[in-house]
C-alpha positions, -999 to +999 in steps of 0.1 A: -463-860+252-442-841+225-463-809+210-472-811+173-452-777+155-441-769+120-406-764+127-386-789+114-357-807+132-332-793+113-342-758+117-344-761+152-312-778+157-298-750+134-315-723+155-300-736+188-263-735+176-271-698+160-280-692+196-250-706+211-229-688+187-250-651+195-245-659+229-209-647+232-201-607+245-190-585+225-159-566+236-161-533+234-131-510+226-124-477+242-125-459+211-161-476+207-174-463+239-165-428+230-180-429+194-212-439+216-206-411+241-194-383+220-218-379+189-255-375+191-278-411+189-309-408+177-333-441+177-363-436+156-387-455+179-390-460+216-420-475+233-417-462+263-448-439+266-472-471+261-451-490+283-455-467+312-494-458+301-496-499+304-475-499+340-464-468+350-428-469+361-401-444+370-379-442+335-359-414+354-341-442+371-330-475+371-357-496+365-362-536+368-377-545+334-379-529+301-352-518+277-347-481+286-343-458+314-324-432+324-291-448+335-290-475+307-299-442+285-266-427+296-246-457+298-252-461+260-246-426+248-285-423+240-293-390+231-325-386+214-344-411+218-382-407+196-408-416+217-435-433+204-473-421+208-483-455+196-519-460+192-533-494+188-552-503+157-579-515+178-589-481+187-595-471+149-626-447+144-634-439+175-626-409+199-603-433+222-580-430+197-572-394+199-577-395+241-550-421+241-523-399+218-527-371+243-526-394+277-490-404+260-481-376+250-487-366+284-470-388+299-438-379+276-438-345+292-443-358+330-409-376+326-398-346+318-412-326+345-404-353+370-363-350+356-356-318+344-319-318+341-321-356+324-347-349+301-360-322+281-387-321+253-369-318+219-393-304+187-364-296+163-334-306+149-316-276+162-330-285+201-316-317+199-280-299+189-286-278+219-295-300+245-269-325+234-242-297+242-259-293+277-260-328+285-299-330+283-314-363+268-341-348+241-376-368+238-388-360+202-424-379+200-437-396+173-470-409+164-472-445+155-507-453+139-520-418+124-555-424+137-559-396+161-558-377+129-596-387+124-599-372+091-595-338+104-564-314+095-569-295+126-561-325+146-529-327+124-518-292+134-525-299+167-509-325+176-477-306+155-484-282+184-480-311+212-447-320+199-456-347+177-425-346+146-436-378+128-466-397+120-465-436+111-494-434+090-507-469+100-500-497+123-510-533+119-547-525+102-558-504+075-570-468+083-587-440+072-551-427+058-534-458+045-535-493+041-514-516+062-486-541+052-501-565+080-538-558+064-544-583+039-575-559+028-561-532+007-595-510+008-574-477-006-551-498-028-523-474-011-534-441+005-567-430+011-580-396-008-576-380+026-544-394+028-531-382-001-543-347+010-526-353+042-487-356+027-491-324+013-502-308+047-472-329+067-450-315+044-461-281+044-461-280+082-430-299+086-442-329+098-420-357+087-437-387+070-429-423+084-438-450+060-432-481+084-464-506+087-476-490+053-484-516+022-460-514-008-485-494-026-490-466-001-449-462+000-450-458-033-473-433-037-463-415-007-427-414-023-446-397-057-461-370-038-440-361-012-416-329-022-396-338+013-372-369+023-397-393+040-381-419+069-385-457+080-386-451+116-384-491+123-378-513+096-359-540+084-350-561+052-369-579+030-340-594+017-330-612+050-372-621+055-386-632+022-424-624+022-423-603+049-441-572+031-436-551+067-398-551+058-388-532+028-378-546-005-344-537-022-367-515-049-386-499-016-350-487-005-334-478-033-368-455-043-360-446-006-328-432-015-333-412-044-361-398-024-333-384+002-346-407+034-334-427+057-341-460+070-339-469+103-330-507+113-353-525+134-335-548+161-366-573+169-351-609+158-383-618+138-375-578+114-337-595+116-340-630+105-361-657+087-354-681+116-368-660+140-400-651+113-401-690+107-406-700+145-437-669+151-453-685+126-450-720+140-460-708+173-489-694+154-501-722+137-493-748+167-516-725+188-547-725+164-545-762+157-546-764+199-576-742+201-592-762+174-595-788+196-620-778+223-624-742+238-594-730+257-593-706+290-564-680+286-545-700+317-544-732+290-529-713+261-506-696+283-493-729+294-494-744+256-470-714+245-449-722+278-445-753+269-441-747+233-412-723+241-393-751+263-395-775+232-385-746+207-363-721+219-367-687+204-340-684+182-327-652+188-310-627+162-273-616+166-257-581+160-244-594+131-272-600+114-283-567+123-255-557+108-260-572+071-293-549+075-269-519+076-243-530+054-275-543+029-283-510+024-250-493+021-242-509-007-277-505-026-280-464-016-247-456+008-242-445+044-265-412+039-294-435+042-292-456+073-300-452+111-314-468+139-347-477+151-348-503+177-381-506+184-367-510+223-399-515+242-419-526+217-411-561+205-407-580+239-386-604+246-371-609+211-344-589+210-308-598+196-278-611+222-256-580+227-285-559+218-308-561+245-312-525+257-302-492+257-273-495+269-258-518+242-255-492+214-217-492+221-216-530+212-231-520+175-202-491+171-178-518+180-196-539+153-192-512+129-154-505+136-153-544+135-167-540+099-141-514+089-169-484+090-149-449+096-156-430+125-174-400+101-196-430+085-204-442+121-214-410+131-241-403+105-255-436+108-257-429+148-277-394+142-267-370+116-285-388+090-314-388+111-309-354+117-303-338+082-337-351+069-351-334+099-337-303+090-346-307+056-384-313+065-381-282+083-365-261+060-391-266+032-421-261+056-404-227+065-405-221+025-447-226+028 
């Protein structure tokens, strides 16, 4: 018997031929494989720390599953990759928080160890430069969920100290810094007095600000009080996901832009497209009106969701859609503005065709030449944009 959903027909139907069409390669031009091989990438967030804390696996070489190791790395021109220290919401208040962020940082610096003339720990703009020019791939960390932090600036300083260049201030729950976009209670009604208080200090020790997962409110006031260019490590559009408060809004990113920053575009289809958005939340709502029913082991509702998926295939995002993201905000604040932030490793198997992993980062140059973007634009947008608010962060805290 058919499963009940809310998708309709039509949108499925229309999903499927979106997925047919996204499943066609991109050819990639010379000239687009040594864009991707001659200028400095930067992705804003990698989750490869949590995915080796979760199952540890050899990133140093070629590796079954995931989206990134060390030859895929390379075969895409990845350079500096951020490295997520991401801390689940779940571990809020309590000490576990702060033991996880230095297990993955940890683990950041065994890869390291285990591959020292692949890898090297990058803390600076200028590092980055260097190791580029020695063939090095740098892993800047940042901290997604600014928990750790437990209310105390010495934790801040310290984990400045570890090698952490970035906090997210709050992941898919309120905190003690911020309120969450995901968070329907706004207990701070934006930043928390302590959070507040914290800017200042991020600023002052060059700590760059990531307002990703934060409500509307909190980016608003974090854009009044910050005297530094703040970043989106991993976001997307509002525009292309109406009601989707995790994505930014057109004001969010032109505020963004007067501010200096940068937004990096995240490449999980449901951040990409409303089709994608539209079939979570069927899944979602098929699968509470089947536990409804009676009480559920974990081996039923993984073979509901199975079977759900059969009926409904996932309809994938394409690199052109991601694509409107970047030209979207061209137009509304110009090239200076715009990066990437893949989110590779951390949104599972909903990635866009011709996007899948780290090596695919030629097939969005080629996009980008496909879109008439000059090869000086292209190269900002691959890391120099990234990299002059980094500098800039620095160069005020060196002012302090």
């Amino acid at each position: 018997m058919s499963l009940r959903h809310s998708i309709t027909a039509a949108a499925v139907t229309f999903a499927l031929s979106v997925t047919a069409l996204n499943c066609q390669a991109i050819e990639v031009s010379e000239k687009a494989n040594a864009l991707a091989q001659e200028n400095i990438i930067v992705d804003g967030h990698i989750d490869v720390p949590y995915r080796v804390h979760d199952k540890w696996v050899d990133v140093t070489r070629a590796t079954e599953d995931g989206d990134f190791d060390y030859p895929r790395a390379k075969k895409g021109g990845l350079n500096a990759p951020f490295m997520s220290i991401y801390v689940p919401a779940s571990l809020d208040n309590s000490p576990e928080s702060t033991q996880l962020a230095h297990q993955l940082i940890d683990l950041v610096q065994a890869i390291v160890y285990r591959a020292p003339d692949k890898f090297a720990i990058a803390t600076s703009a200028d590092e980055v430069r260097a190791q580029f020019d020695k063939g090095l791939i740098s892993l800047p960390m940042g901290m997604e969920n600014g928990s750790p932090i437990q209310g105390d600036m010495a934790n801040l300083e310290h984990f400045y100290e570890r090698g952490i260049r970035y906090i997210t201030l709050a992941h898919s729950q309120s905190n003690h810094i911020s309120d969450s976009s995901y968070d329907l209670r706004r207990q701070w009604k934006g930043l928390s007095p302590f959070g507040k208080k914290l800017i200042t200090r991020m600023n002052e020790i060059g700590m760059l600000i990531d307002i990703s997962h934060v409500s509307d409110d909190a980016f608003h006031q974090v854009i009044e009080l910050s005297e530094v260019p703040v970043i989106a490590s991993h976001s997307s559009l509002r525009n292309f996901t109406p009601g989707f408060e995790r994505n930014m809004s057109d004001t969010m990113i032109k505020k963004l832009g007067h501010n200096g920053g940068i937004v990096m575009i995240n490449f999980g289809s449901g951040f990409v497209s409303k089709a994608a958005r539209q079939w979570r939340d069927g899944l979602a709502k098929a699968t509470n009106a089947f536990l409804r029913k009676k009480d559920n082991s974990k081996s039923d509702i993984d073979a509901f969701e199975k079977q759900y998926r059969k009926e409904n295939p996932y309809p994938y995002s394409s690199l052109d859609e991601v694509l409107d993201h970047i030209d979207h905000v061209v137009e509304l604040i110009g090239i200076e503005h715009v990066g990437i932030g893949s989110d590779y490793d951390g949104v599972g198997d909903s990635l866009p065709t011709n996007l899948k992993d780290v090596a695919a980062y030629p097939n969005l140059v080629q996009g980008l030449l496909n879109r008439g973007y000059s090869e000086a634009d292209i190269k900002k947008l691959l890391g120099e944009n990234f990299l002059r608010v980094w500098k800039e962060v620095e160069d005020f805290a060196s002012t302090q």
